[in-house]
PyMOL CGO cylinders between C-alpha atoms (Angstrom):
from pymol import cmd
from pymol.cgo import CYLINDER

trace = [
    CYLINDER, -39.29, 92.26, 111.74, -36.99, 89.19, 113.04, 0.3, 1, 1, 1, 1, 1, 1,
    CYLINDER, -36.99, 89.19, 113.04, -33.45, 90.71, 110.91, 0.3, 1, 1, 1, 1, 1, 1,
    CYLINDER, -33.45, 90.71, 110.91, -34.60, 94.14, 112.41, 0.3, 1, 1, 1, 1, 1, 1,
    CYLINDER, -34.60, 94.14, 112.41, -34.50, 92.74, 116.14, 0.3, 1, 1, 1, 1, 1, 1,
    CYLINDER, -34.50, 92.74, 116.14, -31.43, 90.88, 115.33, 0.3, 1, 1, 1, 1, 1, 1,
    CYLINDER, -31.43, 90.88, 115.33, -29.77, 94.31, 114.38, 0.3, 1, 1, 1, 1, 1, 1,
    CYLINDER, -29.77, 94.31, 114.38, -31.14, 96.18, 117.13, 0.3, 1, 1, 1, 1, 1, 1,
    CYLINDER, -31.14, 96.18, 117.13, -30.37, 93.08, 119.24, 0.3, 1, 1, 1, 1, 1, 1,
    CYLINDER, -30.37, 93.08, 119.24, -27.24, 91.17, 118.60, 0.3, 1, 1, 1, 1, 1, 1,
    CYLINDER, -27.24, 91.17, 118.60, -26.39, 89.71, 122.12, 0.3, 1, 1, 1, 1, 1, 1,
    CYLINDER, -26.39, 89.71, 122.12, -29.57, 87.28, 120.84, 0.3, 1, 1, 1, 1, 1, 1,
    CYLINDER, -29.57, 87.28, 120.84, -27.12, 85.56, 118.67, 0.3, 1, 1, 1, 1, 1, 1,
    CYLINDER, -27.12, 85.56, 118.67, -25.12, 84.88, 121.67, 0.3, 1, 1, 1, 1, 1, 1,
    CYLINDER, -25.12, 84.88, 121.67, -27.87, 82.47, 122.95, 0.3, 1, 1, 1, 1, 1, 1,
    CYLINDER, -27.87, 82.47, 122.95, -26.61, 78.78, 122.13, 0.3, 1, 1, 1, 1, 1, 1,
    CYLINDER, -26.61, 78.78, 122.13, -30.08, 77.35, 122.83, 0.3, 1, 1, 1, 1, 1, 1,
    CYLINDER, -30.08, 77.35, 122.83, -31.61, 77.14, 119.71, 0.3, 1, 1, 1, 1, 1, 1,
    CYLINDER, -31.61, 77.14, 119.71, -35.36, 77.00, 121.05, 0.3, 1, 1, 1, 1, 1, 1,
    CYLINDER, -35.36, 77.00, 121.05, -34.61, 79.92, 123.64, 0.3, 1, 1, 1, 1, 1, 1,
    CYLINDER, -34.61, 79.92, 123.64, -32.75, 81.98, 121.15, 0.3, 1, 1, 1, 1, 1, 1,
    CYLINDER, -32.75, 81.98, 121.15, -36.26, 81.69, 119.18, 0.3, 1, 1, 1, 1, 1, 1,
    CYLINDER, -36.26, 81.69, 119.18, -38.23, 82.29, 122.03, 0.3, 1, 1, 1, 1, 1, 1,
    CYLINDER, -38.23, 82.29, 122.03, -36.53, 85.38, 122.84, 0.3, 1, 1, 1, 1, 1, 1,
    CYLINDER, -36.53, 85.38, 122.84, -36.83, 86.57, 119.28, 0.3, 1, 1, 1, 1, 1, 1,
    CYLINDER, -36.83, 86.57, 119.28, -41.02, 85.90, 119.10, 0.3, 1, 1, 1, 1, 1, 1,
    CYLINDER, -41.02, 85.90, 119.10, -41.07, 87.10, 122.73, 0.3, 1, 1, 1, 1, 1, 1,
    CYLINDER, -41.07, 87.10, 122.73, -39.81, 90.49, 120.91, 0.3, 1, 1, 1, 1, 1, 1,
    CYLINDER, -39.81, 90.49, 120.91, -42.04, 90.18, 117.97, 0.3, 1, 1, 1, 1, 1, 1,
    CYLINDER, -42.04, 90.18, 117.97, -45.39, 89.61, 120.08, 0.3, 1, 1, 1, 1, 1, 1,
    CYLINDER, -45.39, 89.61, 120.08, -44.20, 92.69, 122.17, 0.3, 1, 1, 1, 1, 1, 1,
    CYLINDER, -44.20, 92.69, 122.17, -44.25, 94.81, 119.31, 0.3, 1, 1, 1, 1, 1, 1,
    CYLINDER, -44.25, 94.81, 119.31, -47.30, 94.04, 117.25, 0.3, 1, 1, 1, 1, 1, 1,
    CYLINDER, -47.30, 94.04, 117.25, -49.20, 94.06, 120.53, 0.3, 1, 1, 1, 1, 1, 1,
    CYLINDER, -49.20, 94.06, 120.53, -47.79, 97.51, 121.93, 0.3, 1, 1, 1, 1, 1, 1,
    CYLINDER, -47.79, 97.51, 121.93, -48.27, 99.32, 118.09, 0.3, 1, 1, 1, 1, 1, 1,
    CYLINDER, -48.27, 99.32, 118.09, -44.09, 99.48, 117.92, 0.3, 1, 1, 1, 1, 1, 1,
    CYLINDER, -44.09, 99.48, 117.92, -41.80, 98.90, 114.82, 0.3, 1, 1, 1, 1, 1, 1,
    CYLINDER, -41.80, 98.90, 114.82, -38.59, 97.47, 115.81, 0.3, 1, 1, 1, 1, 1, 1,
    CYLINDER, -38.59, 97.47, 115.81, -36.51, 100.66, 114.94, 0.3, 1, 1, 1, 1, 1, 1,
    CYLINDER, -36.51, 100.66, 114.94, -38.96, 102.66, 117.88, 0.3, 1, 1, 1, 1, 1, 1,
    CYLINDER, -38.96, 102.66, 117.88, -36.77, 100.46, 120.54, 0.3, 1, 1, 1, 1, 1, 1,
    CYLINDER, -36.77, 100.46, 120.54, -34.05, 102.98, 119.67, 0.3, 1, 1, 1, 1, 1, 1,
    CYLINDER, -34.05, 102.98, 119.67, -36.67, 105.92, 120.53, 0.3, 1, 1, 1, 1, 1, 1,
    CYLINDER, -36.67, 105.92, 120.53, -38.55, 104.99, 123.21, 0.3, 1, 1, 1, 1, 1, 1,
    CYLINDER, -38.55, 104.99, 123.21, -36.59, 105.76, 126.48, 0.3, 1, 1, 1, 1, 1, 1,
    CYLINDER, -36.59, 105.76, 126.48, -35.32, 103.33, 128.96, 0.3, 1, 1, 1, 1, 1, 1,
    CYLINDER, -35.32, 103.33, 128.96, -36.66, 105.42, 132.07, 0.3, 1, 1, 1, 1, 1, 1,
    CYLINDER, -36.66, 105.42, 132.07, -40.32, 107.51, 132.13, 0.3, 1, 1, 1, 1, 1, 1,
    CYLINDER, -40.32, 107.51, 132.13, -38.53, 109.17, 135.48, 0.3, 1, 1, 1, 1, 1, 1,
    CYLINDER, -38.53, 109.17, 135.48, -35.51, 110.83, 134.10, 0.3, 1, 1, 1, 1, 1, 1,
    CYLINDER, -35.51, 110.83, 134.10, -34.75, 112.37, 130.62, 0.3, 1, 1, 1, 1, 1, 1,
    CYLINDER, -34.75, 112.37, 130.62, -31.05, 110.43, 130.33, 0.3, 1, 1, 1, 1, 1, 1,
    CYLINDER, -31.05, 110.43, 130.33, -30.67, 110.58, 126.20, 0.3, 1, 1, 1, 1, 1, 1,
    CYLINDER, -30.67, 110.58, 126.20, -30.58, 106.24, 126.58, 0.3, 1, 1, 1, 1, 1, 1,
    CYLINDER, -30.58, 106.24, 126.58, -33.07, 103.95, 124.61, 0.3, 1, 1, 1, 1, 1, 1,
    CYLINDER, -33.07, 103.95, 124.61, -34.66, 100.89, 125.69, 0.3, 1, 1, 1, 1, 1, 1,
    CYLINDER, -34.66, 100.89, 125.69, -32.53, 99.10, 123.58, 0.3, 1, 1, 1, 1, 1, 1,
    CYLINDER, -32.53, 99.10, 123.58, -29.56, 101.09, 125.01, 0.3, 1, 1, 1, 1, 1, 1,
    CYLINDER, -29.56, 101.09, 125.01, -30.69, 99.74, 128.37, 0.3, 1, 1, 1, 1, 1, 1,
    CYLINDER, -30.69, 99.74, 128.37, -31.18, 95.98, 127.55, 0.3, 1, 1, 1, 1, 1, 1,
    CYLINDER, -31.18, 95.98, 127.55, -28.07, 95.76, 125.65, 0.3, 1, 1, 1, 1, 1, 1,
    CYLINDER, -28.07, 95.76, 125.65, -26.19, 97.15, 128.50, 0.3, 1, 1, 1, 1, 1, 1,
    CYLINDER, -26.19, 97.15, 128.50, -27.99, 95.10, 131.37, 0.3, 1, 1, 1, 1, 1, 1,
    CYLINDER, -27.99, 95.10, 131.37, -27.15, 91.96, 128.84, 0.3, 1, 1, 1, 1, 1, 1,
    CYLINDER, -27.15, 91.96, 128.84, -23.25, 92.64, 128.72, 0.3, 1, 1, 1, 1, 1, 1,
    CYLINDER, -23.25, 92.64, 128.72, -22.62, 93.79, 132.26, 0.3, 1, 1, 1, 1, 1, 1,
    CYLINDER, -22.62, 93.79, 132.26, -24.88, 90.09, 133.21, 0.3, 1, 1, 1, 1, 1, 1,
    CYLINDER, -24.88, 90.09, 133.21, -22.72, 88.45, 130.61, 0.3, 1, 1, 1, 1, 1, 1,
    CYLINDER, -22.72, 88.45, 130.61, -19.29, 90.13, 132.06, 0.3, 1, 1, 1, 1, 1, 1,
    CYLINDER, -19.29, 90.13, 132.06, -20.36, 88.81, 135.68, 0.3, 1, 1, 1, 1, 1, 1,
    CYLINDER, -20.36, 88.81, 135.68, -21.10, 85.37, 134.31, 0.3, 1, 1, 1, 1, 1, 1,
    CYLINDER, -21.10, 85.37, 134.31, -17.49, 85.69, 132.74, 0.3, 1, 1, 1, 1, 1, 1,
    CYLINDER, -17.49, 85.69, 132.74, -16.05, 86.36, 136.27, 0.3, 1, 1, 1, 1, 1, 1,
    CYLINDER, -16.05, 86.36, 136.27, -18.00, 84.00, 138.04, 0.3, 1, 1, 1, 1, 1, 1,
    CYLINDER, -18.00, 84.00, 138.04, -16.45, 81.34, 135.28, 0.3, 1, 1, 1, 1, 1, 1,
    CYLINDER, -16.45, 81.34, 135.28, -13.19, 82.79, 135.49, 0.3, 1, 1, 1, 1, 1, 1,
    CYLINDER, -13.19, 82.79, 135.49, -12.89, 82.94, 139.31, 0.3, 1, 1, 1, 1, 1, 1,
    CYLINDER, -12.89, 82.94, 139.31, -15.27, 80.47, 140.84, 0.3, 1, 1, 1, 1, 1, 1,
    CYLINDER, -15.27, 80.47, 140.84, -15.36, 77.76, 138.31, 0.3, 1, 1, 1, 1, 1, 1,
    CYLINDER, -15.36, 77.76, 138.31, -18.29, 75.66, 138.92, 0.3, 1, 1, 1, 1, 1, 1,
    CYLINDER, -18.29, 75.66, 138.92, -18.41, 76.46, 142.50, 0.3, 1, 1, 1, 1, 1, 1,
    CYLINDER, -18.41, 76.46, 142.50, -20.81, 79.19, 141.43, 0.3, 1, 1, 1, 1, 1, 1,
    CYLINDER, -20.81, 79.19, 141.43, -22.83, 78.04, 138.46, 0.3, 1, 1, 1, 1, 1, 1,
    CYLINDER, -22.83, 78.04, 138.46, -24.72, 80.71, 136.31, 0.3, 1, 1, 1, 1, 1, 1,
    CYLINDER, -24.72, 80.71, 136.31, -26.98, 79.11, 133.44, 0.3, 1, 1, 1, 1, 1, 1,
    CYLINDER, -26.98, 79.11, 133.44, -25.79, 81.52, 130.30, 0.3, 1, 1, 1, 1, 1, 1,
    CYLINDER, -25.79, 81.52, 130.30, -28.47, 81.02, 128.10, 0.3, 1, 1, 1, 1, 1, 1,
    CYLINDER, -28.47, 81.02, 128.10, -31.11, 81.33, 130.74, 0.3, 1, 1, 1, 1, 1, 1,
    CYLINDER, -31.11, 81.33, 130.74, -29.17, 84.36, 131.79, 0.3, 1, 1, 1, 1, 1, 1,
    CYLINDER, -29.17, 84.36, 131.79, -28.76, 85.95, 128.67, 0.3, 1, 1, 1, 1, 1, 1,
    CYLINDER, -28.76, 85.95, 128.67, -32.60, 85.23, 127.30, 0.3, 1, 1, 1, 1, 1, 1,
    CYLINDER, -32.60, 85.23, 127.30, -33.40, 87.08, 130.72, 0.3, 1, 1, 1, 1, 1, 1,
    CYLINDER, -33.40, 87.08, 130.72, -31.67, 90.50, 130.34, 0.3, 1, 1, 1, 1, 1, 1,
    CYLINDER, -31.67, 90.50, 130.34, -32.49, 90.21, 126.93, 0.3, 1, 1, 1, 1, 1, 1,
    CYLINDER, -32.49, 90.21, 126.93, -36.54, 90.26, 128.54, 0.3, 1, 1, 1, 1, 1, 1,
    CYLINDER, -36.54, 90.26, 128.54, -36.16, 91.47, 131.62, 0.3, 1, 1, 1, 1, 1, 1,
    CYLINDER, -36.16, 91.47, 131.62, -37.91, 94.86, 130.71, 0.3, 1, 1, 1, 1, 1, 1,
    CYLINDER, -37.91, 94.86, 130.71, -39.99, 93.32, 127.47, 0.3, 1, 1, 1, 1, 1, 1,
    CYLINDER, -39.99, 93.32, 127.47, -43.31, 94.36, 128.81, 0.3, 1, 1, 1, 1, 1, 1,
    CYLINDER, -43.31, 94.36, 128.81, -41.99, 98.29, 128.85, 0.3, 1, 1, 1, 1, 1, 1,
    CYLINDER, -41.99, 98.29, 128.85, -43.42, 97.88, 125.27, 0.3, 1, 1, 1, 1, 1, 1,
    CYLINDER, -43.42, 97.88, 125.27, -47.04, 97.46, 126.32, 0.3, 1, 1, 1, 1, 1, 1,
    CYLINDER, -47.04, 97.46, 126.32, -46.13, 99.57, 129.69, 0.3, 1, 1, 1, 1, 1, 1,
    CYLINDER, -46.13, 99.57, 129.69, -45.17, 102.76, 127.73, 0.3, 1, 1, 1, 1, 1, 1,
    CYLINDER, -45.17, 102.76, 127.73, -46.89, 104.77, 124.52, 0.3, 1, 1, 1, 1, 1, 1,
    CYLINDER, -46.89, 104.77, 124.52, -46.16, 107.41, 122.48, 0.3, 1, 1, 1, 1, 1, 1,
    CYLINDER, -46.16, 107.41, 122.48, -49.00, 110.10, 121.96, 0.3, 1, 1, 1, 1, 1, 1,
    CYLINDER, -49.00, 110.10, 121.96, -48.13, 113.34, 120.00, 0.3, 1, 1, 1, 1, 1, 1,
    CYLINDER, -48.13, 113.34, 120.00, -44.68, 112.76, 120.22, 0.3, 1, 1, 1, 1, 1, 1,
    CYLINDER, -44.68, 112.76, 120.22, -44.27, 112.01, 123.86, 0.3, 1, 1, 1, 1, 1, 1,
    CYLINDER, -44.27, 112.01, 123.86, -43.76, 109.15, 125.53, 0.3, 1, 1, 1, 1, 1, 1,
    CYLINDER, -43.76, 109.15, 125.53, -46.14, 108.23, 128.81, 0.3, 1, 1, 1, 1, 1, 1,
    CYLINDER, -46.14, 108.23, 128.81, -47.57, 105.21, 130.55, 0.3, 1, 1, 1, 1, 1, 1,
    CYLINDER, -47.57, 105.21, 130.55, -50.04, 103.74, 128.50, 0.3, 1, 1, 1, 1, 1, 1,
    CYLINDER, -50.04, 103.74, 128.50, -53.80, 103.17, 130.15, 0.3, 1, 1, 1, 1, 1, 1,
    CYLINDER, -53.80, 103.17, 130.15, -52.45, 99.23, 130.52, 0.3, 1, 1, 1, 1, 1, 1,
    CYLINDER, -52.45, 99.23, 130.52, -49.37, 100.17, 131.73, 0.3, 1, 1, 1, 1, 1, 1,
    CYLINDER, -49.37, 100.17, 131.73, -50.68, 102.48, 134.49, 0.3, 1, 1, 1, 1, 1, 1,
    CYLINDER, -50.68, 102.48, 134.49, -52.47, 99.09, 135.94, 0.3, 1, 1, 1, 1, 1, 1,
    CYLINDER, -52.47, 99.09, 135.94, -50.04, 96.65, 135.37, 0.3, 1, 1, 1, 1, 1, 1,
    CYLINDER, -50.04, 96.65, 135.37, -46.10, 97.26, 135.62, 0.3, 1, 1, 1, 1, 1, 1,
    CYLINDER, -46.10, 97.26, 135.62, -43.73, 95.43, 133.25, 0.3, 1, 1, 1, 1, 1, 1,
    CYLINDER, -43.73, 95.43, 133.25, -42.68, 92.45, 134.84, 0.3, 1, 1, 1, 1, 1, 1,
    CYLINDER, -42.68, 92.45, 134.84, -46.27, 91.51, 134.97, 0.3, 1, 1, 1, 1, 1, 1,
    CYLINDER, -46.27, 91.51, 134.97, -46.52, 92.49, 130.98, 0.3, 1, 1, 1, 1, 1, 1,
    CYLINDER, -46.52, 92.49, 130.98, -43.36, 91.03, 130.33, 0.3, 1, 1, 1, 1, 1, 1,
    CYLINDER, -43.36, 91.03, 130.33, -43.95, 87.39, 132.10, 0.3, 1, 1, 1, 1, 1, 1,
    CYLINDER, -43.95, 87.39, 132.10, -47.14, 87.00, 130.36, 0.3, 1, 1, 1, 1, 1, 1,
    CYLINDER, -47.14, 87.00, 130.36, -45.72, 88.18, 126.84, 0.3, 1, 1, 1, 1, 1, 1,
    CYLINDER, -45.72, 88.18, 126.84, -42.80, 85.40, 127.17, 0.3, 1, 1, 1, 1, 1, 1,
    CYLINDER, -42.80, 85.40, 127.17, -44.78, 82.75, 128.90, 0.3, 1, 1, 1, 1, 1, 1,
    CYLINDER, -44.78, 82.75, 128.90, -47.41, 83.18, 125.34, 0.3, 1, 1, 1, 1, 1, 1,
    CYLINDER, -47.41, 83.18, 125.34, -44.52, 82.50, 123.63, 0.3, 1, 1, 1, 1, 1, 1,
    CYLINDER, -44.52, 82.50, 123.63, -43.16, 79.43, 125.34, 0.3, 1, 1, 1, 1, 1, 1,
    CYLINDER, -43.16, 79.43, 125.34, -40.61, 80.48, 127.43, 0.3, 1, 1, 1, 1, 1, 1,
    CYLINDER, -40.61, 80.48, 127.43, -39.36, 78.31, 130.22, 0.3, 1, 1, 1, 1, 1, 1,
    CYLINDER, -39.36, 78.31, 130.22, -40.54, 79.58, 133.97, 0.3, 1, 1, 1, 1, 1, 1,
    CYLINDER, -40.54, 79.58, 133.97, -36.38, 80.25, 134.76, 0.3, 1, 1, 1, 1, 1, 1,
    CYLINDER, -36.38, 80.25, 134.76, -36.59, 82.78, 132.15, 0.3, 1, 1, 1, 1, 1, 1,
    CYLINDER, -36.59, 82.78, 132.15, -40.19, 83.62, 133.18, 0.3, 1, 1, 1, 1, 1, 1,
    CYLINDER, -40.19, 83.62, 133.18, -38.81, 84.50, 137.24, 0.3, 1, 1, 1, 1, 1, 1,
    CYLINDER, -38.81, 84.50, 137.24, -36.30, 86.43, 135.88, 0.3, 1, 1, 1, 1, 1, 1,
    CYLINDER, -36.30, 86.43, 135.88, -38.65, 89.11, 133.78, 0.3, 1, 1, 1, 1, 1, 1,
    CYLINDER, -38.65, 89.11, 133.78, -41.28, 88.51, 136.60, 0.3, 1, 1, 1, 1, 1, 1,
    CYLINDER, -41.28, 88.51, 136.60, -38.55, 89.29, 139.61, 0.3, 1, 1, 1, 1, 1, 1,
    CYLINDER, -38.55, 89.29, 139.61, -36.37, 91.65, 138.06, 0.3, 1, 1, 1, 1, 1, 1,
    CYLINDER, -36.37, 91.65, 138.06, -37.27, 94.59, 139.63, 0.3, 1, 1, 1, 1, 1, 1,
    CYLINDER, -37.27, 94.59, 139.63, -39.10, 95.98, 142.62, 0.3, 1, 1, 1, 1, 1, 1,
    CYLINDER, -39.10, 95.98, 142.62, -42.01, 93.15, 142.34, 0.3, 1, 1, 1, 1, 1, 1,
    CYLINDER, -42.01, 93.15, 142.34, -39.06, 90.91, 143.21, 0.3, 1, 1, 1, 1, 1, 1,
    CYLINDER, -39.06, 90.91, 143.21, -38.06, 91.99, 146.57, 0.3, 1, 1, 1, 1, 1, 1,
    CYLINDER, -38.06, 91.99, 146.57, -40.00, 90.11, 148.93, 0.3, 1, 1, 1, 1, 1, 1,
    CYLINDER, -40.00, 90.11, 148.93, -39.25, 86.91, 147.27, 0.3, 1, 1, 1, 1, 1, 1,
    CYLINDER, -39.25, 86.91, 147.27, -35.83, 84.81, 146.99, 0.3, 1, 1, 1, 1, 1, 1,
    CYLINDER, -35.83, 84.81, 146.99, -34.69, 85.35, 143.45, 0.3, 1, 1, 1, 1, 1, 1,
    CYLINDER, -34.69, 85.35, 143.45, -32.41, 82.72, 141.42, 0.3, 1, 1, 1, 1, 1, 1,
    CYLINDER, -32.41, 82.72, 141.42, -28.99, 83.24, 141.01, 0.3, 1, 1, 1, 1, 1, 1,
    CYLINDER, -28.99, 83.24, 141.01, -29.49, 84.15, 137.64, 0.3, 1, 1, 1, 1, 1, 1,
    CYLINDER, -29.49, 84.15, 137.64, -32.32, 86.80, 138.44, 0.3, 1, 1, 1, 1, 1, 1,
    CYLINDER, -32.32, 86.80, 138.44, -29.88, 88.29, 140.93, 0.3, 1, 1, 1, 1, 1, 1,
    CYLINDER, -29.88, 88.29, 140.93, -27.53, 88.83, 138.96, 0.3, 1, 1, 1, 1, 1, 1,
    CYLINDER, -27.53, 88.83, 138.96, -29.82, 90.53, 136.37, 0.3, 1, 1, 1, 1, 1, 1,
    CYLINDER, -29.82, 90.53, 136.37, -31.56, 92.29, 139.17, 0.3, 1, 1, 1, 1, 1, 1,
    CYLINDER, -31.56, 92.29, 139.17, -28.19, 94.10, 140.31, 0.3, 1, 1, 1, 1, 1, 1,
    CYLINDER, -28.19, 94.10, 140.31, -27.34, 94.66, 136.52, 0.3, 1, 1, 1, 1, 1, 1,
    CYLINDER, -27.34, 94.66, 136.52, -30.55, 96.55, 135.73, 0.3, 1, 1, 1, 1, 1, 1,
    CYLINDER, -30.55, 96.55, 135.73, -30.26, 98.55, 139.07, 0.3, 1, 1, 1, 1, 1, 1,
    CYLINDER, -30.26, 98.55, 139.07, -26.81, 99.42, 138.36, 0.3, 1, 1, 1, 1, 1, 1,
    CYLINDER, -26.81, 99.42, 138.36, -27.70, 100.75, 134.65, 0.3, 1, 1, 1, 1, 1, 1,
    CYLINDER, -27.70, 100.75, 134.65, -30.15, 102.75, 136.51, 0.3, 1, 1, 1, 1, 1, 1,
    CYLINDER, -30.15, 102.75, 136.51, -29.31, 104.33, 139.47, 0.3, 1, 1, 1, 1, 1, 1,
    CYLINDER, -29.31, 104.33, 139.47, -25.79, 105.49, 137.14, 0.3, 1, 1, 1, 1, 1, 1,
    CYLINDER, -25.79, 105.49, 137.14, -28.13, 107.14, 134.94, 0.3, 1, 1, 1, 1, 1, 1,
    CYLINDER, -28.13, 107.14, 134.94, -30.71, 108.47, 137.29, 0.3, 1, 1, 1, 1, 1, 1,
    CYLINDER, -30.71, 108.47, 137.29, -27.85, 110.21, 139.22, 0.3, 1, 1, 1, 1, 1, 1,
]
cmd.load_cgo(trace, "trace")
């Protein structure tokens, strides 16, 4: 299962952090035995329930993790250190920002729906608990947990803003 999320995945590589790198790759695993997947299915299952767009999940993640990693580039570039951005905690973050889609969505007859769990309990909820099983550190943890909607009310790091934006760029371009 690990090589398999390595292929499908391999912006985890880019993760310096040894013990995140890890965590992001058993985050993945536990994800999948517990929502019934096989690692190949994160090429299948869509990114969006809303919108037929023709992009996987793994098509999504991989492009919220470069366009997070690009803006972390530019911040670098431009900035300095005026404007730090932790990478690792940034890049184990877009890598799980939409982890809990796995238990969130199911496939039944060929077609992909909310699952009964999912229809209770939205993704960043699914996906925070997944990675904090799995020892995750809370940084990474606000990210997932903050990432979308749920987020709003509450001041988000810089790192979950910037992951925020990415993910909301990916899909209101797709939605149309």
């Amino acid at each position: 299962m690990r090589e398999e999320i390595l292929r499908i995945f391999p912006e985890i590589g880019w993760i310096e952090d040894e013990n995140l790198r890890e965590g992001v790759i058993r985050t993945y695993e536990r994800a999948l035995r517990e929502g019934g997947w096989a690692p190949a299915d994160m090429e299948r299952i869509p990114f969006t329930l809303l919108k037929e767009t023709g992009l996987s999940y793994a098509d999504h993640v991989r492009a919220v993790t470069r366009i997070s990693l690009r803006v972390y580039e530019t911040f670098a570039e431009v900035f300095g250190n005026r404007v730090p951005l932790r990478r690792d905690v940034l890049l184990a973050g877009a890598l799980l920002h939409d982890v809990g889609k796995l238990l969130e969505i199911e496939e039944r007859d060929g077609v992909f729906q909310k699952s009964p769990g999912g229809k209770v309990l939205r993704h960043p909820f699914s996906g925070v608990a997944l990675a904090y099983a799995e020892g995750l550190p809370p940084e990474v943890l606000h990210i997932i947990g903050t990432h979308s909607k749920e987020g709003d009310p509450h001041p988000r790091t810089p790192e979950g803003a910037v992951i925020h934006h990415a993910d909301f760029t990916c899909f209101e371009t797709v939605r149309g």
